[in-house]
C-alpha positions in Angstrom: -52.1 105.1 -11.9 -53.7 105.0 -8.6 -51.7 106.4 -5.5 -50.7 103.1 -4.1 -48.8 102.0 -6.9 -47.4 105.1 -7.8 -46.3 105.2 -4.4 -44.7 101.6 -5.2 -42.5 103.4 -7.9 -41.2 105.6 -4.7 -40.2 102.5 -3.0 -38.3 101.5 -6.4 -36.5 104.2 -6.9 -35.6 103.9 -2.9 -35.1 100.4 -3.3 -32.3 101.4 -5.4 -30.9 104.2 -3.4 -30.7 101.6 -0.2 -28.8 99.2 -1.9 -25.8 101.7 -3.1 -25.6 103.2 0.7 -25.3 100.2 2.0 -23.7 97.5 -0.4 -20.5 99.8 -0.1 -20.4 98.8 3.3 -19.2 94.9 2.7 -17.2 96.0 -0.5 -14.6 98.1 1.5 -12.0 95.4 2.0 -12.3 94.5 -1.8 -12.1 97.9 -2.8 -9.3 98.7 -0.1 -7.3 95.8 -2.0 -8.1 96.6 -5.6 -7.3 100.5 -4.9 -4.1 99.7 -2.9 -5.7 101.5 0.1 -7.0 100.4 4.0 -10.4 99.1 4.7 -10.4 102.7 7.3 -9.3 104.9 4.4 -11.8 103.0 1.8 -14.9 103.6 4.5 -14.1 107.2 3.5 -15.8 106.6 0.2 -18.8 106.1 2.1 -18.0 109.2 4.2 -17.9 111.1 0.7 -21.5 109.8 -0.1 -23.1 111.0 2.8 -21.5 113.9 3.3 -21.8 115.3 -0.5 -26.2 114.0 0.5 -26.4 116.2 3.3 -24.6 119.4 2.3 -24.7 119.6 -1.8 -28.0 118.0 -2.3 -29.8 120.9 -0.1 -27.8 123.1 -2.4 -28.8 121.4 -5.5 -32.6 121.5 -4.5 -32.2 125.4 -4.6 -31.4 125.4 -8.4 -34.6 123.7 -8.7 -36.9 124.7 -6.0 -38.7 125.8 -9.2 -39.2 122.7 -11.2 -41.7 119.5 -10.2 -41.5 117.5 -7.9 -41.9 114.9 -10.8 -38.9 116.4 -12.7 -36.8 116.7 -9.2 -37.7 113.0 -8.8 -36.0 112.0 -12.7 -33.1 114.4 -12.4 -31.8 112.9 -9.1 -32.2 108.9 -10.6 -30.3 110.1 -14.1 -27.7 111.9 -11.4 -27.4 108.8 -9.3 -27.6 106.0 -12.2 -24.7 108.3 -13.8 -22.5 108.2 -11.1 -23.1 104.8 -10.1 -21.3 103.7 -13.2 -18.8 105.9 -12.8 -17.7 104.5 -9.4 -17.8 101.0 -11.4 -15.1 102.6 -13.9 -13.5 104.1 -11.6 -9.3 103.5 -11.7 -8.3 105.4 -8.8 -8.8 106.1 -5.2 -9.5 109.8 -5.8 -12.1 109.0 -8.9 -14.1 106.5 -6.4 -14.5 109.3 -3.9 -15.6 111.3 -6.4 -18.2 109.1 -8.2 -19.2 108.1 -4.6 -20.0 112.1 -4.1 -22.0 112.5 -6.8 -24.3 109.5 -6.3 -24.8 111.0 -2.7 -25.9 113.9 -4.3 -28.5 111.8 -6.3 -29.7 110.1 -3.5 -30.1 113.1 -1.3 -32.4 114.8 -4.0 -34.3 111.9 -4.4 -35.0 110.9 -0.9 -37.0 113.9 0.4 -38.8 114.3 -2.6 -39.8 111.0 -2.6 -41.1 111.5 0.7 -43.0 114.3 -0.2 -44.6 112.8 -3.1 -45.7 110.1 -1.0 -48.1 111.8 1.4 -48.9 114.1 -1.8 -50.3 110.8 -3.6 -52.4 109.3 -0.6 -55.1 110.6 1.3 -54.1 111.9 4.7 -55.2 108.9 7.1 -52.5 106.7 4.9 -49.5 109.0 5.5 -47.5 106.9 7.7 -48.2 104.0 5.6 -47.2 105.9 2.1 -43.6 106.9 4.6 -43.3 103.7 5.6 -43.9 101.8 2.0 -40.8 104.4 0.4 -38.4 104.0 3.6 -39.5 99.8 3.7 -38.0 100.2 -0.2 -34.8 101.6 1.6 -34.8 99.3 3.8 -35.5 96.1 1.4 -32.4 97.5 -0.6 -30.2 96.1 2.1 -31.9 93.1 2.7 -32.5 92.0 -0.5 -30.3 94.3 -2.7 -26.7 94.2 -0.4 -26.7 90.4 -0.6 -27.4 90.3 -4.1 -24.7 92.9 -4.4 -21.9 90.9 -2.1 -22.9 87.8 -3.8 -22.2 89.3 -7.1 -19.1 91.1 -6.0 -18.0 87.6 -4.9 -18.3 85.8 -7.8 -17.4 89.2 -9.9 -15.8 91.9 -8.1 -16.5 94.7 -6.4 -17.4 96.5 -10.1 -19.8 93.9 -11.0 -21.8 94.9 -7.6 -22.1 98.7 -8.7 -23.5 98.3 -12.0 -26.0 95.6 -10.4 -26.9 99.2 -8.6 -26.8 101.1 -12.2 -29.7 98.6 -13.2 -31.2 99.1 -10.3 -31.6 102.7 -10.8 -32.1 102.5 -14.7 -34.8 100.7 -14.0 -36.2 103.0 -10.9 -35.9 105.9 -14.1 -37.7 104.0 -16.1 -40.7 103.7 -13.9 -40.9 107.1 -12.9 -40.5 108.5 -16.1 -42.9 106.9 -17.8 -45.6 105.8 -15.4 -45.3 108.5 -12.3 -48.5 111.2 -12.1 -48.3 114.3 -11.8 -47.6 115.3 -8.3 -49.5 117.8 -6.6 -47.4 118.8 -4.1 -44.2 121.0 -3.4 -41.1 121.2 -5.5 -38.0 120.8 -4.2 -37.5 123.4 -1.3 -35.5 126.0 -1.4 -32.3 126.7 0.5 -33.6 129.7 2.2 -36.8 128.0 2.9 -34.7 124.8 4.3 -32.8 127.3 6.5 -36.2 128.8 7.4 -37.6 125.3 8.5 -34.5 125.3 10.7 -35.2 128.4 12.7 -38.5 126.9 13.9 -37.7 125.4 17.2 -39.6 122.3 17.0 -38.1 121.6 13.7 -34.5 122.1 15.1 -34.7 119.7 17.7 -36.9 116.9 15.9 -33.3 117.2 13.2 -30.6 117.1 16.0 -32.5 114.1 17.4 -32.0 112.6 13.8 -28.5 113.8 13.9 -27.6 111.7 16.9 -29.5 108.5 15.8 -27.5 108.2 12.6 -24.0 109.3 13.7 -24.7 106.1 15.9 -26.5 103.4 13.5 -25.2 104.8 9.9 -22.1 105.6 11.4 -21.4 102.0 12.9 -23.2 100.0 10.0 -20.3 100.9 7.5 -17.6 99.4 9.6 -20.0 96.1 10.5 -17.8 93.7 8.8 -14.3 94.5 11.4 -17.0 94.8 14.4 -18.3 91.5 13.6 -15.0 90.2 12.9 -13.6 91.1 16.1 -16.8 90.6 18.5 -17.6 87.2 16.8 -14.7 85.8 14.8 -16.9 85.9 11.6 -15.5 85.5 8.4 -18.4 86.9 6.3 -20.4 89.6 7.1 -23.4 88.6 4.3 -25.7 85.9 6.3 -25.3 89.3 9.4 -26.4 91.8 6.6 -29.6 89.5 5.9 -30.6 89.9 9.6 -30.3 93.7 9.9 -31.9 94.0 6.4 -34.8 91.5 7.9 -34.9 93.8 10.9 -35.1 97.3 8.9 -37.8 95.9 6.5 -40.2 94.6 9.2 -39.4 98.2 11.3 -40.1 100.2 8.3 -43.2 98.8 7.9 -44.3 98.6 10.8 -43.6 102.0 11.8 -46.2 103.2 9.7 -49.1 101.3 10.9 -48.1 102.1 14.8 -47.8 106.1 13.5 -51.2 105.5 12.1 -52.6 104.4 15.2 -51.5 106.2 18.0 -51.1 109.5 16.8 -47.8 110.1 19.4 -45.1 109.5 16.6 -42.4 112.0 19.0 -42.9 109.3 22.0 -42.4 106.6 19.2 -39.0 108.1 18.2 -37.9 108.6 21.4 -38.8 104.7 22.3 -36.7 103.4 19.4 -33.9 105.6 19.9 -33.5 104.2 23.5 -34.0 100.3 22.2 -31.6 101.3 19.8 -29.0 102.2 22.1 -29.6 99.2 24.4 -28.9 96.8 21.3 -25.7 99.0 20.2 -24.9 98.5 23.8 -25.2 94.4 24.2 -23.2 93.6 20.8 -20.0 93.4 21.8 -20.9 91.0 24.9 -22.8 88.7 22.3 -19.9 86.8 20.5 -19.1 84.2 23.5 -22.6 82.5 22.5 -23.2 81.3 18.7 -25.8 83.2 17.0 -26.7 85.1 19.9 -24.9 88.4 17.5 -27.9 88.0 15.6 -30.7 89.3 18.5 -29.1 92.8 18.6 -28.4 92.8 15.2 -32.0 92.2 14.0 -33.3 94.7 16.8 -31.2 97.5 15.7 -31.9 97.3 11.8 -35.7 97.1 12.9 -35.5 100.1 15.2 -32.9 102.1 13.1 -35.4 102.2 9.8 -38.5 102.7 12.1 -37.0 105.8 13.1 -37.3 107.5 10.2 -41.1 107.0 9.6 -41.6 108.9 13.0 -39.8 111.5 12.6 -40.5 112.6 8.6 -44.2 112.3 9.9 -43.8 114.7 12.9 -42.0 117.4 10.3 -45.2 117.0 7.6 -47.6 117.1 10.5 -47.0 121.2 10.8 -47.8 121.6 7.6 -50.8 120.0 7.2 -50.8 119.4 4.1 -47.0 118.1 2.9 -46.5 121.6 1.2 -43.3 123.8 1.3 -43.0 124.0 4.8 -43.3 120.1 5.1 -40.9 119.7 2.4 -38.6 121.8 3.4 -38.4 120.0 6.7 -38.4 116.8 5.7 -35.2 118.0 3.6 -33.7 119.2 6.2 -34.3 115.7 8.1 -32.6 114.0 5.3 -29.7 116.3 5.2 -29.3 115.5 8.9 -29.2 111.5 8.4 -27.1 111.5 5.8 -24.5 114.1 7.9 -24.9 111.9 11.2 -24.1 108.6 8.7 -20.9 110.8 7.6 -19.6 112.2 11.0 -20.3 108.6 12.0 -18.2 107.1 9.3 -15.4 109.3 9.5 -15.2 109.0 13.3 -15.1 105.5 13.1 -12.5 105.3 10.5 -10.3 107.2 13.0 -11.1 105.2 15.6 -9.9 102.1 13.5 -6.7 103.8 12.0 -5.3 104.4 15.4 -5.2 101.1 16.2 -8.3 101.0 19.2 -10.3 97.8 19.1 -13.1 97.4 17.1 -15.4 96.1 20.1 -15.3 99.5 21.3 -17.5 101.2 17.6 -20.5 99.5 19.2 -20.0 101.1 23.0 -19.4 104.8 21.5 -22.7 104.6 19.2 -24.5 103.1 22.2 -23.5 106.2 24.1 -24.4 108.9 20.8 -28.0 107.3 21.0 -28.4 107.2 24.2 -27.1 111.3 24.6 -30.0 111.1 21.9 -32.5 110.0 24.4 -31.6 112.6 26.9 -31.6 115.7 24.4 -35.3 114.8 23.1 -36.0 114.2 27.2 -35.2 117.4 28.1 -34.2 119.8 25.2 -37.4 118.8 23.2 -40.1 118.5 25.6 -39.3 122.2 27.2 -39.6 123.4 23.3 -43.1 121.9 23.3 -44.3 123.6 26.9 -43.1 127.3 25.9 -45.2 126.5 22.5 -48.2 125.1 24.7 -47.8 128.2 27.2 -47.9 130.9 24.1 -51.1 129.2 22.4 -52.7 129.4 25.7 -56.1 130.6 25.8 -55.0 132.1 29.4 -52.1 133.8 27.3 -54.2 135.9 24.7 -55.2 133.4 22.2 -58.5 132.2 21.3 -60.0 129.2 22.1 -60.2 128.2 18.5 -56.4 129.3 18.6 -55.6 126.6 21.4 -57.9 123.7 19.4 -55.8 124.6 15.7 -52.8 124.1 18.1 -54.1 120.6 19.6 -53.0 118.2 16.6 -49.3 119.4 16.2 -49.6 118.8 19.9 -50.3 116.0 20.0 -47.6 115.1 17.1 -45.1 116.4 19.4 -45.2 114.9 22.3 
């Protein structure tokens, strides 16, 4: 199978994976009434399957840092189509937060390897493209998949929308299984090589700047439906959901090509973490005209999913070749999103079960994103000048030293 489409059974599999994180989202009040709990306390659930992504997945991918990337790939789908049907079974509050865990878990061994096998399938100049095709399948989860999902829940119940996702990830197992090459690049990495990726400044600060961006669009996304609620008196959050879904599959996409082209992926991130804040910002002042909710919603899902393409490309660019290093990285990145989507969710659960207006979620992301903006502007950029001073020529290093340093230079900056 040529790299393309194997690069298309990526996006399936991430197709799948996109629709469970963010179908949960417009479910809470059903599940919050079929579980005799609050819509604040059931948003936990999605707390539980971020959280359980970012810190047991890295954990999991040290059992088997040994094995293929291949078999990483089928382990986390079985793993995440198992535990979506649990969460459809599930009879209590504590068995959903449970089920919800484990298909975090899924999802955060799946992601990074996916990403890894991407750039391992294509040849280097079609990178960003290969990012942006398996985060675009992400992103098409919630604006195809989500619908679909609330639409079913609708009609069905809340259940009927999570083994919509089971089929969705049976059939992402299928594919892989039977049809995905072998990969020829690195296995899952390592916790001690994650934790090494870590203490490499440029590394560190490329995953706080991650941090901040999805403590403020993860975090806010899973409360959308009281936001909109109380900024525009809406009664259904589904036809909303199609526009930020619209938004995050053109960004995702188009990400790639712009990565592809200008080579300055670090001033890209920085760029759509500012626009991002700026739309965060105008929501809650967008309800007194009809429709106008929908300009800041579609900006945000389209700069929210470009982000990622960005920054995964910057953490494979200083490793040249997507090997451990670059894996380990770009699992580190992962971890980080998925943490900032569960800080952001539990924050803004507490937020709501004290009683302070939902207007105020969009106002308090705004400000993360923005904080964002500053840390890159200053923390980031003074990490990149001591680098440039110590590969120096002037410093000791050889001119052929200073040109091997020019591309991850340029990367960073």
């Amino acid at each position: 199978m040529g790299g393309t489409r194997a690069v298309g059974l990526l996006a399936l599999g991430s197709f799948a994976m996109g629709t469970d994180a963010y179908a949960m989202a417009g479910l809470l009040p059903d599940i919050g009434t079929d579980l005799d709990v609050s819509v604040s306390l059931a948003g936990q659930s999605v707390t539980a399957f971020t959280l359980c992504y970012a810190l047991a997945a890295p954990l999991f991918s040290a059992v088997l840092a040994r094995w293929g990337t291949r078999t990483v790939l089928v382990t986390a789908l079985v793993v995440f189509v198992l535990a979506n049907a649990g969460t459809a079974l599930a009879g209590s509050y504590a068995e959903l937060l449970g089920t919800r865990a484990l298909a975090g878990a899924g999802a955060g061994l799946f992601t990074p390897a996916a990403a890894t096998a991407a750039v391992a399938l294509v040849p280097p100049e079609r990178r960003g493209r290969a990012l942006g095709l398996v985060l675009g399948g992400m992103s098409a989860g919630t604006v195809l998949g989500v619908p679909l999902g609330l639409l079913v829940a609708a009609g069905s119940g809340w259940r009927s929308a999570l083994w919509l996702i089971t089929v969705l990830g049976l059939a992402a197992l299928t594919g892989v299984t039977t049809a995905l090459p072998p990969v020829r690049g690195a296995a899952a990495p390592s916790l001690k090589a994650r934790l090494g990726a870590l203490a490499r400044p440029r590394v560190a600060v490329v995953v706080a700047v991650t941090f901040t961006q999805t403590v403020a669009s993860l975090g806010l996304y899973t409360y959308l439906e009281p936001v909109l609620h109380r900024v525009a008196d809406v009664d259904s959050a589904v036809p909303y959901l199609w526009v930020w879904g619209i938004g995050g599959v053109c960004g995702s996409f188009l990400a790639g090509t712009l990565v592809d082209r200008t080579g300055r992926p670090a001033r890209l991130s920085v760029t759509l973490l500012g626009i991002l804040g700026l739309a965060l910002a105008l929501l809650p002042w967008t309800g007194a005209v009809p429709g106008l909710v929908l300009l800041p919603l579609l900006v945000w899902g389209a700069v929210g999913w470009a982000f990622v393409v960005p920054q995964q490309h910057r953490l494979l660019a200083g490793d040249g070749s997507g090997g451990s290093a670059g894996a380990a990285a770009v699992g580190l990145n992962s971890s980080a999103t998925y943490l900032g989507g569960a800080v952001g969710s539990a924050l803004g659960g507490l937020v709501l079960a004290h009683g302070l207006d939902a207007r105020l979620l969009p106002l308090l992301a705004a400000g993360v994103a923005l904080a964002g903006v500053l840390f890159h502007l200053t923390v980031a950029r003074g990490v990149v000048r001591r680098d440039a001073r110590t590969t120096d020529p002037a410093h000791g290093a050889g001119a052929a030293g200073a040109t091997a340093a020019e591309a991850p230079e340029r990367n960073a900056s």
